[in-house]
Each structure stands twice: as C-alpha cells, then as structure tokens.
C-alpha positions in Angstrom: 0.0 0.0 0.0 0.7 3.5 -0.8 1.2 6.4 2.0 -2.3 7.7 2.7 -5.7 6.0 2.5 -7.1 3.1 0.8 -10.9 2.5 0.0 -12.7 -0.3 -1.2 -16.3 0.2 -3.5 -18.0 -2.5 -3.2 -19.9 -2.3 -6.9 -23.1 -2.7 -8.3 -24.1 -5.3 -10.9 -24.9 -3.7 -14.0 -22.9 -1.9 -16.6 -24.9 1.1 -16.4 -24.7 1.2 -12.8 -21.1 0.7 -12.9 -20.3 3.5 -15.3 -22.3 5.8 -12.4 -20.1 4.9 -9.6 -16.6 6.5 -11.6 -17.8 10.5 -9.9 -17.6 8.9 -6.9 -14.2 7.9 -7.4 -13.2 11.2 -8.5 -14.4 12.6 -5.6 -12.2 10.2 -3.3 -9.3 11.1 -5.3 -9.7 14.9 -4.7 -9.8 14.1 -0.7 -6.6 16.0 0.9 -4.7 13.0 1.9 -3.7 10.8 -1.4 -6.3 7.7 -1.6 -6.0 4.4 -3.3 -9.7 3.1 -4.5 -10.4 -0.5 -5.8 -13.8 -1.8 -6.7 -15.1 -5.4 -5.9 -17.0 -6.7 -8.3 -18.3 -9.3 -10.6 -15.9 -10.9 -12.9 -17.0 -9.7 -16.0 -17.1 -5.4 -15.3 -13.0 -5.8 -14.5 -12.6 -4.5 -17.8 -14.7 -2.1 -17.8 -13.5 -1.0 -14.3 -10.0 -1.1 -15.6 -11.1 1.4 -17.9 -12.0 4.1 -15.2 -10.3 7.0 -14.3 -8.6 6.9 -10.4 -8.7 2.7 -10.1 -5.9 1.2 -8.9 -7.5 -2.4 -8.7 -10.3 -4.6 -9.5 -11.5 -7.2 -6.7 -13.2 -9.7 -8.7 -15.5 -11.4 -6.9 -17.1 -15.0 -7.4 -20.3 -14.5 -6.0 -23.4 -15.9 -7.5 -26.6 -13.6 -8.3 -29.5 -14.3 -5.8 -26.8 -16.2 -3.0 -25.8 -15.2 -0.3 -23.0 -17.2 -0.3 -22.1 -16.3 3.4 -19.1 -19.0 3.3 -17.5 -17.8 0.1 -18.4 -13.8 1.3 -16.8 -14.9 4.6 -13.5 -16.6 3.2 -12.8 -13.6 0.5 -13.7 -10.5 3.4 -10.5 -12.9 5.6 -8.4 -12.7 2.8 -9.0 -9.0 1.8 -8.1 -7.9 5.7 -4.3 -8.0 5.2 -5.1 -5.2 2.6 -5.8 -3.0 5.1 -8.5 -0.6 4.1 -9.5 2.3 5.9 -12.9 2.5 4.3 -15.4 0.8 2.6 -18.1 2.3 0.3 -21.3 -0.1 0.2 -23.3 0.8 -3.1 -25.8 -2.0 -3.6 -28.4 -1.9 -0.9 -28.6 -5.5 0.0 -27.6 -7.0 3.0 -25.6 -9.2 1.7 -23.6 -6.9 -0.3 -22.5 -5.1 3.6 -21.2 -8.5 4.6 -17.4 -8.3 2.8 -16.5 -5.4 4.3 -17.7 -6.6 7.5 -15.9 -9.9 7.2 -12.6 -8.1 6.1 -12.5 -5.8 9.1 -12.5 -2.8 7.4 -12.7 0.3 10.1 -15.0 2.7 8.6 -17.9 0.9 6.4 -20.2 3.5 4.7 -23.8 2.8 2.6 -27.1 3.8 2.5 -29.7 2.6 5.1 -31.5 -0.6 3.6 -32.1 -4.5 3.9 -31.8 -4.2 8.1 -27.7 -3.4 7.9 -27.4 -1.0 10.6 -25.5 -4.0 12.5 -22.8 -4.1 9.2 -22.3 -0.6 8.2 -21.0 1.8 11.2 -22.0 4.9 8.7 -25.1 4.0 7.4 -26.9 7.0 6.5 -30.6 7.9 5.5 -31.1 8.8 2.0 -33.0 12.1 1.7 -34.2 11.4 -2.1 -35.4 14.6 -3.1 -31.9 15.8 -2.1 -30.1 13.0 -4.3 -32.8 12.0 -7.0 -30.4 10.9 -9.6 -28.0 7.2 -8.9 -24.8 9.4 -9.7 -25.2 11.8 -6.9 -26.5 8.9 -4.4 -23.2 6.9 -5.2 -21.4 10.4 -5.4 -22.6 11.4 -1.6 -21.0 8.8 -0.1 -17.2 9.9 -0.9 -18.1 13.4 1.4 -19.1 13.3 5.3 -23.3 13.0 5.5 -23.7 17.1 5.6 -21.4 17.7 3.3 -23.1 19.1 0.1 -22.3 17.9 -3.4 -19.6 20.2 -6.0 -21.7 21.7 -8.7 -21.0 20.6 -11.3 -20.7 16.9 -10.3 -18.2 15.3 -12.5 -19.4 13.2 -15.5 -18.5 9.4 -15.4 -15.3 8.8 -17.7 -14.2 5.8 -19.2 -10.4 6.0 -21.2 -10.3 4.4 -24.6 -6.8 2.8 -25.9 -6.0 3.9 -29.2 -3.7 0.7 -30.1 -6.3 -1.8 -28.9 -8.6 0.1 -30.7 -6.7 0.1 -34.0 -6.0 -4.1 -33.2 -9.9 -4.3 -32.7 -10.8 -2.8 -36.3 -8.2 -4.7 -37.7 -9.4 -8.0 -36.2 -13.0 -7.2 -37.4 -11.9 -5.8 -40.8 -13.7 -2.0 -39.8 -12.5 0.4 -41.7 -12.3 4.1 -40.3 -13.2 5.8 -44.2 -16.4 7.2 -43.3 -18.4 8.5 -40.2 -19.7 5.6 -37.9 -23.0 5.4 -36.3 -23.5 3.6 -33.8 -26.3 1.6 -33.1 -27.1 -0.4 -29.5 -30.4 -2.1 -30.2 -30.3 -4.5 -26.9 -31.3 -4.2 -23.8 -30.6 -6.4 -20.6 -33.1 -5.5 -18.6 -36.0 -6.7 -21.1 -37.6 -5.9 -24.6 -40.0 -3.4 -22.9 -36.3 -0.8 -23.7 -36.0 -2.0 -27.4 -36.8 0.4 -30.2 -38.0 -2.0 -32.9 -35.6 -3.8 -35.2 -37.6 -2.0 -38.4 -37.3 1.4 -36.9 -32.9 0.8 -36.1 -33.1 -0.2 -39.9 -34.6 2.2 -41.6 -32.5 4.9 -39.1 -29.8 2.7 -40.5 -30.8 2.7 -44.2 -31.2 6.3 -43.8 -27.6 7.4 -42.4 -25.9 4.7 -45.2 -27.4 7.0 -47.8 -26.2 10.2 -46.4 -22.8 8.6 -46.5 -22.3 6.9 -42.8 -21.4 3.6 -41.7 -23.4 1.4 -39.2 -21.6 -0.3 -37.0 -24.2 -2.9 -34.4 -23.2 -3.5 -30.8 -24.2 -5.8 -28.1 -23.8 -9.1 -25.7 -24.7 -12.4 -27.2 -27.6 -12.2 -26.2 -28.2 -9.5 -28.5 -27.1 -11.3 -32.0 -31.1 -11.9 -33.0 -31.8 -8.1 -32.7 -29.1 -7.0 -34.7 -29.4 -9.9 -37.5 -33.0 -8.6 -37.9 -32.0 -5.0 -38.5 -29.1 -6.5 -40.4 -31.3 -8.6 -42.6 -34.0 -5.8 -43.2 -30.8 -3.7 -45.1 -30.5 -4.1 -48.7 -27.3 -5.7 -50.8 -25.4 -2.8 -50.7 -26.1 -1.1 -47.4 -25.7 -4.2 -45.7 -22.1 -3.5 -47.1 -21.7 -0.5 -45.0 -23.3 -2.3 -41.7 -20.8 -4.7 -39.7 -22.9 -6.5 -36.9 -20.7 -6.7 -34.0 -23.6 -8.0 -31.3 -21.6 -11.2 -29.2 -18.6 -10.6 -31.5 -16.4 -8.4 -29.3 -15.2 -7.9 -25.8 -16.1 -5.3 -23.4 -13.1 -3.9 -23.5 -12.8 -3.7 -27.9 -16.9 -2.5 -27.6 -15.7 0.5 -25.1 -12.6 1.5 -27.6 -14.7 1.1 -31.1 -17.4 3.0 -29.2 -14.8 6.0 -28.5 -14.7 5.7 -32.5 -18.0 6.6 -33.4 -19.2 9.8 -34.6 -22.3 9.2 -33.4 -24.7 6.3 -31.0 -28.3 5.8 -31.1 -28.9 3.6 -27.9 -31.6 1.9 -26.1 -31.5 2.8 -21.8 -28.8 0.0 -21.9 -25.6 -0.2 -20.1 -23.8 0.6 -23.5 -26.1 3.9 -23.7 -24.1 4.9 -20.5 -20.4 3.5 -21.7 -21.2 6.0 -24.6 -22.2 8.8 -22.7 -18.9 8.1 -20.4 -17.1 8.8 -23.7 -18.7 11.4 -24.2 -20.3 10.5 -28.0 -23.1 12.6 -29.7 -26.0 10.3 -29.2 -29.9 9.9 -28.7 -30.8 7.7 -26.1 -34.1 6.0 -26.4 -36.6 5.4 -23.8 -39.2 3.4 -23.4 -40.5 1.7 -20.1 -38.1 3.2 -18.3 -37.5 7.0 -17.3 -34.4 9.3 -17.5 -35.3 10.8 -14.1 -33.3 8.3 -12.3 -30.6 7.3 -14.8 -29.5 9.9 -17.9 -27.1 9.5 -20.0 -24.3 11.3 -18.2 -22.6 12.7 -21.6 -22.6 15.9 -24.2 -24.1 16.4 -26.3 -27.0 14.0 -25.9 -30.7 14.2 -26.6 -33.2 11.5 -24.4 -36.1 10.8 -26.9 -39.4 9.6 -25.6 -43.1 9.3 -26.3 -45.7 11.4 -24.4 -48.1 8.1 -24.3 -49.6 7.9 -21.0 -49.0 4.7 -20.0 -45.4 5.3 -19.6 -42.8 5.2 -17.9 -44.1 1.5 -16.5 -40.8 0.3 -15.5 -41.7 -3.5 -16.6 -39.5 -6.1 -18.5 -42.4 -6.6 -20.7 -45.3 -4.1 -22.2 -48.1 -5.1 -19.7 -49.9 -4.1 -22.1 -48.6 -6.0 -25.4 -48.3 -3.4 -27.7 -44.9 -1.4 -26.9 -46.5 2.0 -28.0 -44.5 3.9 -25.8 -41.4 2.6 -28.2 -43.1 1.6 -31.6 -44.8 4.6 -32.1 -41.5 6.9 -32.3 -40.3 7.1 -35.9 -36.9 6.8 -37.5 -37.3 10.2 -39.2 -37.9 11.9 -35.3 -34.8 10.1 -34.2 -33.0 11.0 -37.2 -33.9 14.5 -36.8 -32.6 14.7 -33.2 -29.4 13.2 -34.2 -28.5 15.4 -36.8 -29.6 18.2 -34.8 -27.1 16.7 -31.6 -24.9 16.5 -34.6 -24.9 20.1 -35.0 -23.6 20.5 -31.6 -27.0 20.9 -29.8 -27.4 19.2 -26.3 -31.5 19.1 -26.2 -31.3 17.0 -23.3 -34.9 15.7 -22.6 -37.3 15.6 -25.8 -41.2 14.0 -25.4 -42.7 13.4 -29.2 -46.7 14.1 -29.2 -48.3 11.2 -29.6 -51.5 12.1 -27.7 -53.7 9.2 -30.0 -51.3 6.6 -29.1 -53.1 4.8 -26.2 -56.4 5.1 -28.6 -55.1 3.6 -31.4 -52.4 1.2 -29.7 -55.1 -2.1 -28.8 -54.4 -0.8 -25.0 
C-alpha cells in the first residue's frame, strides 16, 4: 500500500450502474490526503473497471446472483483484511452486499440505510431522495461526510479508450475508419420493454448509409437476434456498409470502437451509459423506463421519448402487449434529433406528441 488511505467500493451489478459509480471515485481522489480506490466486483465489469479513471485495482468477486454465499463472502472478506482498508463504500443496498466489508474488518464501512444493515455498516446514513434523485449523486454522496453538500458541477462518469487496442480491434473485425460511424445499440438487458423495434434501427440505418455513414451494431450475445433482424431488413449494398458486432467483441474492444463513433443511437442500456462516459453525440431512447433516475451522463446527448400515458411502467415486458410507448416513435424523429445533436446541440430531454397513441395502440 501507498502512503495515505485506501478504500474499497463495493460495486453494483450492471454496466450502467457501474459507469455511475466512476464520480464517486473522482471525488475520493480529490480528498486531501492521497487515496488508493479498488472496486469489488463481478468478474465480468473488471474491464470495464479497468477502464475508469482513479482505479488502482479490481477485486473480482465470485459470487453468484441471488446467493448469499455467506461462506465464500466470509473466506474472501478474511483474505482482503491483510489489505488494510480504511474504508469501505457499500453501493448495492442488500444486505448481503455489507457482509465483505464486515468480514474483512474494514474500520469505517459506509452505505445507505436498507435490507436491516445497521449491524454491518457503522455509517449507514438515511437517504434524503429529493436531495439526491439521480443514482450518480447517491453513489457520489458517499465519498463526502453525510452534511457535506455535493460540487456543482458533479463530474461526469469517464471511461479511457486505448487507441492501439482500438486500431488491433478494427483490424481484427476488418472496420474500416473511411467514413463516419453510427453507432447503433439495439439491446437491452433488462427486457424488450427498452427496445426500439428492429424495423425502426433499420430504416435509421438505411437512412444514415445514404447520407454517406457507416453502421456499426453492438451488443452481448444475447443480442445477435436483434441485430441480425436489422441486419437482414438492409438491402445488398447497405448491408455493405453495416458490420454487426452483437456477441462478436469484448467489453473492452466494444468500449474503444465505441470512443470511435461519430455518433450512437442507444436503447437505456448499459452501453447507452459507456457512450455517454465517452462522451459521444447520441440519442438515447426510452421506453419503459425514465431518465429521471438514470440519464445518459454525456454531451451532447438528446433523451427521446413518447408522451403516451401509460409510460414510464418500468416492466421487463409491455403489460400491455403493444410497446406503444417505443413503436410509435419514428426513424425520421430520431433521425432528426441526431442530426440536430450532430450540430452540436445538447436538447437534453425531448417528449414526441403522440397524444392518440393509447387510442389507437389495442391498449
């Protein structure tokens, strides 16, 4: 260990999430006294967290969703103890998430009040969430002392792209850099209640190859249908100009080719807030979900969503079967924001009209 402090986040299990917890390390690394910060996490964010500004180490951990796993939690919090933390910053509000600082022995253990851990954290606070309404500033808070208020401007998550991986990446995948690149993130984790319609990403996509762009298609395996439809609906040639991606690269190679793109179109995904963190042009797309909680963190950025009534829902699946609140926005009106974030506009929060939706939707 350096001179100075050490502080251990214990991190959140999403990629969007993840990206929001890099302010907070900023904010440790502007304390007065120099401070190391590692992150424990899954296995599969280390290289995304190795891509954030002010990390000095990733502590993967091999804990399975929905366990509690107090042996394993138990055995790894003993081994971390001869790292000797000063602090430890809970973000998840579980209970079982509290447990590995606890086990380790770190002194000062610091979360939000939740999940009955009053007996694991010894500076658990109560979240005031008209105060904090936004995750970033939540995660943010807990670098300062509880009435400590937050710097305005908070700084924007960051992620650092490597221009020779990059370079090996396009080389590997035979991408040219010739022409402009959108990018295109048609998946969505959380459930299809998020997607914008494979028709609608293709005729975006059919659009931007005639004013002279390239497409480029990202996402997780679990993403290759998505992106094979909106491949497939492209014609001979355009599909020329469209390289799907989706399951074909790591996380590391889909944060550097996304640093390359002039521009991203992007579902509320967790690769919506890696391109914000790298601070791409983009319109995110919202559907069952709300920017309220979440944004995009990034300039310049427009958040594109229907004024249909039965939205924001927040479910995995349209309750209602019809997915008005997404099918009913139009290529041409997210075309139209682009080229308008394009111009170096940052709209920030845009709601289409579509007062007849719910009439005409089957709802």
């Amino acid at each position: 260990m350096t001179p100075g402090e050490s502080v251990l986040i214990v991190g959140p299990s999403w990629v969007g999430d993840m990206v929001m917890t890099q302010p907070l390390v900023t904010l440790l690394r502007q304390r007065p006294v120099p401070v190391d910060v590692d992150i424990a996490a899954p296995s599969w964010s280390a290289p995304l967290i190795r891509r954030m500004p002010g990390v000095r180490d990733v502590v993967q951990t091999p804990f399975r969703h929905g366990r509690l796993g107090l042996v394993e939690r138990y055995r790894m919090g003993h081994a971390l103890r001869q790292r000797g933390y000063h602090q430890a910053i809970v973000l998840p509000n579980s209970f079982k998430s509290a447990l590995l600082p606890r086990f380790a022995r770190i002194p000062r253990r610091t979360g939000w009040r939740g999940e009955w851990r009053d007996m694991l954290l010894n500076d658990c606070r109560r979240l005031d969430v008209e105060r904090l309404p936004l995750m970033v500033q939540r995660f943010a808070a807990l670098a300062l002392s509880p009435d400590e208020a937050l710097p305005e401007p908070l700084p924007l998550p960051s992620l650092r792209a490597d221009a020779d991986e990059r370079q090996e990446a396009r080389q590997a995948l035979q991408l040219t850099a010739n022409d402009p690149v959108l990018a295109l993130c048609p998946g969505a984790e959380f459930g299809d209640a998020k997607q914008w319609p494979a028709q609608q990403y293709a005729a975006l996509a059919e659009s931007m190859i005639r004013r002279g762009w390239q497409v480029w298609l990202f996402g997780s395996g679990n993403d290759r249908p998505v992106a094979a439809e909106i491949f497939s609906q492209l014609g001979r040639s355009q599909q020329a100009r469209c390289h799907n991606l989706a399951g074909r690269t790591t996380l590391s190679q889909a944060i550097d080719l996304l640093s390359a793109a002039n521009a991203v179109v992007s579902n509320d995904s967790g690769l919506m807030h890696v391109a914000a963190a790298l601070q791409r042009p983009m319109v995110a797309l919202f559907g069952s979900t709300s920017w309220s909680f979440t944004p995009p963190l990034g300039r310049p950025v427009a958040m594109l969503a229907t004024d249909i009534d039965c939205r924001p829902c927040f479910q995995r699946q349209c309750p209602l079967g019809h997915r008005d609140c997404l099918a009913r926005l139009s290529a041409a009106e997210v075309e139209r924001q682009l080229l308008f974030v394009l111009d170096g506009h940052n709209p920030g929060a845009v709601t289409v009209a579509l007062s007849d939706a719910v009439s005409s939707g089957g709802s």
